[in-house]
C-alpha positions as CSV (number, residue, x, y, z in Angstrom):
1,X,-18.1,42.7,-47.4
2,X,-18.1,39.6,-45.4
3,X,-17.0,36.0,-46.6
4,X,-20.6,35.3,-45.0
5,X,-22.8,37.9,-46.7
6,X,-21.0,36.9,-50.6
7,X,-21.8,33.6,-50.0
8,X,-25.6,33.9,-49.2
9,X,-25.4,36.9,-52.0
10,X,-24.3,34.3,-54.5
11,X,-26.5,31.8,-53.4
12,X,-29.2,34.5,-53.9
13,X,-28.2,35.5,-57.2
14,X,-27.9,31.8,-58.9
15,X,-31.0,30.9,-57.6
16,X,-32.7,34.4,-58.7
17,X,-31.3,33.2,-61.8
18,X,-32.6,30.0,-62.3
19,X,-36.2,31.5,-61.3
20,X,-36.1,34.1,-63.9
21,X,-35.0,31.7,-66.6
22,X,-37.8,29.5,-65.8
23,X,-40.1,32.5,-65.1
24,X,-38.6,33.7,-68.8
25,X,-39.5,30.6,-70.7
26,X,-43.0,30.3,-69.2
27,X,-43.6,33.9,-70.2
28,X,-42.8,33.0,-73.4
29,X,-44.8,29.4,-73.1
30,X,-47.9,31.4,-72.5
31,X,-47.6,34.3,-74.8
32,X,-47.5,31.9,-77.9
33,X,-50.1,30.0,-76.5
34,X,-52.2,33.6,-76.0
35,X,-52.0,34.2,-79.6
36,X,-53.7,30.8,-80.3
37,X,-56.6,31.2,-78.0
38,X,-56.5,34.9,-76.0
39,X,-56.7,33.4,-73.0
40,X,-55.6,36.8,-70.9
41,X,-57.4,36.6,-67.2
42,X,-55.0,32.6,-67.3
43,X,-52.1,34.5,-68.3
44,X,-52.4,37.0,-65.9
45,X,-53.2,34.6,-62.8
46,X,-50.2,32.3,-63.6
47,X,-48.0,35.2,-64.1
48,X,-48.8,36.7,-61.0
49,X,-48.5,32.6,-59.2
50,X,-45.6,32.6,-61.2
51,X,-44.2,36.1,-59.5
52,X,-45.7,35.2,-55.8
53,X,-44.4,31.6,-55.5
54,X,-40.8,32.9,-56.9
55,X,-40.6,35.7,-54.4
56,X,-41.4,33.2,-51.3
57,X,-38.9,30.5,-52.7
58,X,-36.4,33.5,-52.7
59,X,-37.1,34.9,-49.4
60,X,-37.3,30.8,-48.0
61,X,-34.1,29.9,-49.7
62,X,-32.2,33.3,-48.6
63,X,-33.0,32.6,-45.0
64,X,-31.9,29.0,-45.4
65,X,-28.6,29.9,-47.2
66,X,-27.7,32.7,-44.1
67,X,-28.3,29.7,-41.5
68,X,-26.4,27.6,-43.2
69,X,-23.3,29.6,-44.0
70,X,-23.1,30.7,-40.7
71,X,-23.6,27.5,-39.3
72,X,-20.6,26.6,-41.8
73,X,-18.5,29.3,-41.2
74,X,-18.7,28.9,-37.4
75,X,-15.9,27.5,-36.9
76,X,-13.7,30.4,-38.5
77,X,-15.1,32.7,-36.2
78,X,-13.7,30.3,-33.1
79,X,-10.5,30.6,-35.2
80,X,-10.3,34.4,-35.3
81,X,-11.2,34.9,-31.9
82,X,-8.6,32.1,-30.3
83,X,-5.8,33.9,-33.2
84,X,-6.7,37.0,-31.3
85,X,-6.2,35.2,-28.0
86,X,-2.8,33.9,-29.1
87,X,-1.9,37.5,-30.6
88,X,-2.2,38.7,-27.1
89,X,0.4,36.2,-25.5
90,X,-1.5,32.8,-24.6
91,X,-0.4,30.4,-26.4
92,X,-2.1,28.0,-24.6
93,X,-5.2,28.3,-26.6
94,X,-6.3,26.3,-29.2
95,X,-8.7,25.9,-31.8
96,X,-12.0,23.8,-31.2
97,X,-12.1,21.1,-32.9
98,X,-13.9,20.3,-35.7
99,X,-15.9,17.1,-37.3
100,X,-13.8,14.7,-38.8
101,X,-12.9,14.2,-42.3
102,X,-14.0,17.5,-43.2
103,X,-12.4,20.7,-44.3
104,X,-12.6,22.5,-40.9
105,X,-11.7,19.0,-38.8
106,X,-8.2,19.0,-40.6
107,X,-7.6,23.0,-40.7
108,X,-8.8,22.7,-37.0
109,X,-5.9,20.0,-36.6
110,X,-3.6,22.0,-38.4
111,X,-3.6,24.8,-36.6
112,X,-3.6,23.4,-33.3
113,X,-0.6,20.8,-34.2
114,X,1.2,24.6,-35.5
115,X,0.4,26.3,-32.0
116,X,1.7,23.4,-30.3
117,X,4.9,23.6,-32.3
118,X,5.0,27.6,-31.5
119,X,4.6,27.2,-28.0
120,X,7.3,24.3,-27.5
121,X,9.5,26.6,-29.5
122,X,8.8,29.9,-27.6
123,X,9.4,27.4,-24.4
124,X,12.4,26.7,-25.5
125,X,13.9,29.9,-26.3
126,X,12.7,31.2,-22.8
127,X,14.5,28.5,-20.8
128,X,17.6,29.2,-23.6
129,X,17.4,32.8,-22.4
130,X,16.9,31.7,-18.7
131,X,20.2,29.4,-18.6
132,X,22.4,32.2,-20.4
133,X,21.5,35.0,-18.0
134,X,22.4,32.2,-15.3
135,X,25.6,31.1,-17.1
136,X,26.3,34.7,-17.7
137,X,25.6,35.4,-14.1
138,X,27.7,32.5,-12.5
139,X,30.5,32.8,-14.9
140,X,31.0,36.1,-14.2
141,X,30.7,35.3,-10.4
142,X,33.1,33.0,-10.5
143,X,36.0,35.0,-12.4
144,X,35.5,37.8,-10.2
145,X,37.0,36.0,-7.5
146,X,40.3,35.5,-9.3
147,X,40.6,39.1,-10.3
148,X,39.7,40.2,-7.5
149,X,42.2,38.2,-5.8
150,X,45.1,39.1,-8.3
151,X,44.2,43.0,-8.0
152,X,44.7,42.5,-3.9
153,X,47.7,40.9,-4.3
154,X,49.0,43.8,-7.0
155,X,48.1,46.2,-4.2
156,X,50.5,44.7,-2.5
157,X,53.1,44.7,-4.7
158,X,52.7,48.6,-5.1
159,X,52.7,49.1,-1.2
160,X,56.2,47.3,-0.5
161,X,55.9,44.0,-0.8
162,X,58.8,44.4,-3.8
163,X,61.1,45.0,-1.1
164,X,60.7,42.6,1.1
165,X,61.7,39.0,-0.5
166,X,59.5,36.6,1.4
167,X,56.1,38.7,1.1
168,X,57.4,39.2,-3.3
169,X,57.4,35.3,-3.6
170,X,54.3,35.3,-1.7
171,X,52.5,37.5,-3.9
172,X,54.1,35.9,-6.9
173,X,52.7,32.4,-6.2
174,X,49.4,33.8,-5.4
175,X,48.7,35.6,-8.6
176,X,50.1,32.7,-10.6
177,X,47.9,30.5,-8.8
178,X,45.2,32.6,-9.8
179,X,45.7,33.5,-12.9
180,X,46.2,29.9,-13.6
181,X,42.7,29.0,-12.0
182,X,41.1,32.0,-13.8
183,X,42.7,30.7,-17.3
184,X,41.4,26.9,-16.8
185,X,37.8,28.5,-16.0
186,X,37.8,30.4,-19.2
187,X,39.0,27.3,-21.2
188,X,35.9,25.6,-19.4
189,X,33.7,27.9,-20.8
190,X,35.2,28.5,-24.1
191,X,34.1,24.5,-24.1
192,X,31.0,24.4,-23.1
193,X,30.1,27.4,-26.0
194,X,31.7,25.2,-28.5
195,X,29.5,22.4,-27.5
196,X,26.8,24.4,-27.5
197,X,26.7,26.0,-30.7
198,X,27.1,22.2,-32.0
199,X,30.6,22.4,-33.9
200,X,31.8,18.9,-35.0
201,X,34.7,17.0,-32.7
202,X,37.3,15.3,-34.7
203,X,36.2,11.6,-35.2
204,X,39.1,8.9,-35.3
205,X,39.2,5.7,-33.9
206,X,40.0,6.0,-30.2
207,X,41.1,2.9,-27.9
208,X,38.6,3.4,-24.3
209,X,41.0,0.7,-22.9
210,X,43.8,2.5,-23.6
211,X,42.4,5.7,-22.5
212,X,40.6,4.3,-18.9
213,X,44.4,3.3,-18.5
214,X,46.3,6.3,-18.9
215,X,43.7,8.0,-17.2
216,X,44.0,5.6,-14.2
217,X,47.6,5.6,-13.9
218,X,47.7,9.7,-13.9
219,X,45.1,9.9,-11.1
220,X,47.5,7.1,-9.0
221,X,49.9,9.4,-10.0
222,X,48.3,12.4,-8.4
223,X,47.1,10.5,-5.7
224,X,49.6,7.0,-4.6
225,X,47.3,6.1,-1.5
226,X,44.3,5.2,-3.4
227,X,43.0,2.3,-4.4
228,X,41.5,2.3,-8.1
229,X,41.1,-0.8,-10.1
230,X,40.3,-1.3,-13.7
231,X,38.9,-3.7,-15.5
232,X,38.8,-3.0,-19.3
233,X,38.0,-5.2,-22.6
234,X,38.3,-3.8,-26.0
235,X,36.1,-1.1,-27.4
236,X,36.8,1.4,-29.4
237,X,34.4,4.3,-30.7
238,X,34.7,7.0,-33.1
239,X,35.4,10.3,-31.6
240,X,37.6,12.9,-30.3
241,X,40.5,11.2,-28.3
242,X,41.4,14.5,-26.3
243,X,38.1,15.0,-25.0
244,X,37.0,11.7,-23.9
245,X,40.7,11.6,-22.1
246,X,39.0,14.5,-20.5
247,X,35.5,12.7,-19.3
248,X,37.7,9.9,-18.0
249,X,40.2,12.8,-16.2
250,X,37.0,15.1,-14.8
251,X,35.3,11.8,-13.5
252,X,38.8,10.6,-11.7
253,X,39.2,14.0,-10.7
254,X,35.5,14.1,-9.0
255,X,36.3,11.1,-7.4
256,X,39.5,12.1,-6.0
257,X,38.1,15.4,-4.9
258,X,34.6,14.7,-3.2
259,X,36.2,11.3,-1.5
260,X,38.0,10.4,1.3
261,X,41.5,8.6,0.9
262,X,39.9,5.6,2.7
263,X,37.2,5.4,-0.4
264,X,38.3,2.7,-3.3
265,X,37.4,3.6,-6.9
266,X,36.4,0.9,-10.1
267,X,36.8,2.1,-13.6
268,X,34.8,-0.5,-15.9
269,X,35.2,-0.7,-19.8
270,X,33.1,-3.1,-21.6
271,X,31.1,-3.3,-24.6
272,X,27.3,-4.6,-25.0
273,X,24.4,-3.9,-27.4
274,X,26.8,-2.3,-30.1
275,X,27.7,0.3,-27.2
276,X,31.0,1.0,-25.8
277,X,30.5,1.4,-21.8
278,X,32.6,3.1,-19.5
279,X,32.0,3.3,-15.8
280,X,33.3,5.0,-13.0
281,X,32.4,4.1,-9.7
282,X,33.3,4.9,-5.7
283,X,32.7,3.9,-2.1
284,X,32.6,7.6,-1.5
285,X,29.5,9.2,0.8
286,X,27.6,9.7,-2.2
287,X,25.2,12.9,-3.2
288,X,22.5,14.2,-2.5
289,X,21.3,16.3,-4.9
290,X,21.6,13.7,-8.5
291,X,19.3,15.4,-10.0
292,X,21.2,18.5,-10.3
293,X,24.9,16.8,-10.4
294,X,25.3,18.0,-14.4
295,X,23.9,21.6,-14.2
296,X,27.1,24.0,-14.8
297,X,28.3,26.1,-11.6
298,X,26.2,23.6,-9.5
299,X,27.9,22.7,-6.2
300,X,27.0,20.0,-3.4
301,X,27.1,21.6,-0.6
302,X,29.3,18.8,0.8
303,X,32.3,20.1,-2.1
304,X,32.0,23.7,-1.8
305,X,35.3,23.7,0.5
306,X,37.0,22.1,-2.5
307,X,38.7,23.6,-5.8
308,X,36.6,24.0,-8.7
309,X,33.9,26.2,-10.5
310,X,31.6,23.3,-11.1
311,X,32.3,22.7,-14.8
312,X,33.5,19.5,-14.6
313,X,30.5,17.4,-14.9
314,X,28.7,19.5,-16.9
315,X,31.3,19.2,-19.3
316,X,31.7,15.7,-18.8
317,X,27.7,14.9,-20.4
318,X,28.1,18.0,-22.6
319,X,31.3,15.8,-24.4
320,X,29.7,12.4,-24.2
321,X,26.4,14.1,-26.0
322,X,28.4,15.7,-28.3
323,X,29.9,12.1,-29.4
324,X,25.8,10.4,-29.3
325,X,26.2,9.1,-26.0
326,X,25.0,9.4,-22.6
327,X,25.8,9.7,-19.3
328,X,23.8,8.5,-16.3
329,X,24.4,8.6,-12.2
330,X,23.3,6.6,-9.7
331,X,24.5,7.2,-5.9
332,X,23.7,6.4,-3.0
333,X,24.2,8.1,0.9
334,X,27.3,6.8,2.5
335,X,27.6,3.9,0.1
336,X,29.1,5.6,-2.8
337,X,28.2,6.6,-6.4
338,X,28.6,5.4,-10.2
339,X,28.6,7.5,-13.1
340,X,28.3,5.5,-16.6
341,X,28.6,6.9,-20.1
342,X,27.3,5.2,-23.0
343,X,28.8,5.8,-26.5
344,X,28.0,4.1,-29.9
345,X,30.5,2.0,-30.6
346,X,33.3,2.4,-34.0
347,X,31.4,1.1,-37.0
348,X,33.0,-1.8,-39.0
């Protein structure tokens, strides 16, 4: 039976009961009074008003409690039928909603503040699924490059290449070239999962000043004809000293890479608003596509002739998230670029 049918059923049945009480005690009202003055043809007619008037009041009141029930339980029906929506995969739908300040205005709220949490969630773990069968994809991409690579150069090996000197050392370098490449794309990646799955860097004290110069000296290092200047004032942050030596390299490296030797390069360190600040910026031919500078195996079209799987960034703002920072870009066609990371400074 219906939630709808017991109410109006119970309704019914107090009020049935309330009439027969009442219908009891003038039955027994009348009979003494009978046996005082045998008045039967009164007893008789009130009895039978008594009967008449009760049935109508039940009928009246039966149709009023079904209306009003239903009209009541209205709303669960809209419930029921948008649950059966959702059941069958939109979870867009939502549930009227209802007065204010009443039982079915906050259920109403409730559930629709639920199916909003659902749907973000189910969002969520689509677009998770989405960029692992892209990572998957592209990683795999990229390592079979080197393996393929190494298994030509094997081949060769096999077919005489052992007995000819020049052509050995040829191979040689090329599969340790490779297998070196392949090795530092599986570190990459080993990284980026680590990030991912949220395990806690080591947090010391870590000097930025002292890092943006070690970092600028090795990238002189690499490259004498450049011109890089720093400007640095003291700030230090609480984090992992390794990898932010390793934003500061990939961000060098980027600009070293995607530049010609004509461009300059500025690495800034300062501290404002109880952030440390770190920027790194060039007169390079800037980029085109920002928006998609951090996404991993991405590209510009202008770098594809150069070394590199595409990690670097993306493990650059994977690092400086990972220590509660950020990292923004701003770059400009044939005027040049500036990346600048943001980290929360060491607490006194």
């Amino acid at each position: 039976m219906s939630l709808r049918n017991r109410l109006v059923l119970t309704v019914l049945g107090l009020l049935a009961l309330g009439l027969f009480i009442g219908l009891g005690a003038t039955w027994g009202a009348l009979q003494d009074w009978k046996s005082n003055r045998e008045a039967d043809e009164l007893l008789s007619r009130s009895l039978n008003v008594a009967l008449v008037s009760g049935g109508v009041a039940l009928l009246a009141v039966a149709l009023l409690s079904w209306r009003a029930v239903r009209r009541g339980l209205r709303p669960l029906d809209d419930i029921a039928d948008t649950a059966a929506e959702i059941g069958s995969g939109d979870l867009t739908k939502r549930v009227p909603p209802g007065p204010p300040d009443t039982e079915m205005g906050k259920l109403s709220d409730a559930l629709n503040g639920m199916l909003t949490q659902l749907e973000t969630a189910f969002a969520e773990r689509q677009a998770s699924e989405d960029r692992l069968r892209r990572f998957v994809a592209d990683a795999s991409h990229e390592l079979r490059t080197p393996i393929a690579t190494i298994r030509g150069h094997a081949e060769l090996f096999r077919r005489g290449a052992a007995t000819r000197p020049d052509d050995l050392a040829k191979v040689m370098r090329r599969i340790e070239s490779e297998a070196e490449r392949m090795g530092v794309l599986v570190d990459e990646l080993l990284l980026l999962a680590r990030l991912d799955q949220g395990r806690p860097l080591e947090s010391n004290p870590v000097d930025l000043c002292a890092l943006a110069t070690d970092a600028v000296a090795d990238a002189l290092a690499t490259s004498p004809g450049r011109t890089i200047s720093l400007t640095a004032s003291p700030a230090v942050v609480l984090g992992d000293s390794l990898r932010l030596r390793q934003v500061l390299g990939n961000l060098l490296s980027n600009v070293l890479q995607h530049t010609p030797e004509s461009a300059t390069a500025t690495v800034r360190v300062t501290a404002a608003d109880g952030n440390a600040i770190l920027e790194v910026a060039d007169t390079g031919p800037g980029i085109a596509d920002v928006e998609r500078i951090f996404e991993r195996f991405h590209r510009a079209a202008e770098s594809r002739t150069h070394a590199g799987a595409g990690l670097g960034l993306s493990i650059v703002a994977a690092v400086v998230e990972a220590h509660g920072g950020h990292v923004e870009v701003e770059s400009e066609l044939d005027r040049g670029s500036r990346f600048t990371v943001t980290l929360p400074r060491r607490r006194r």
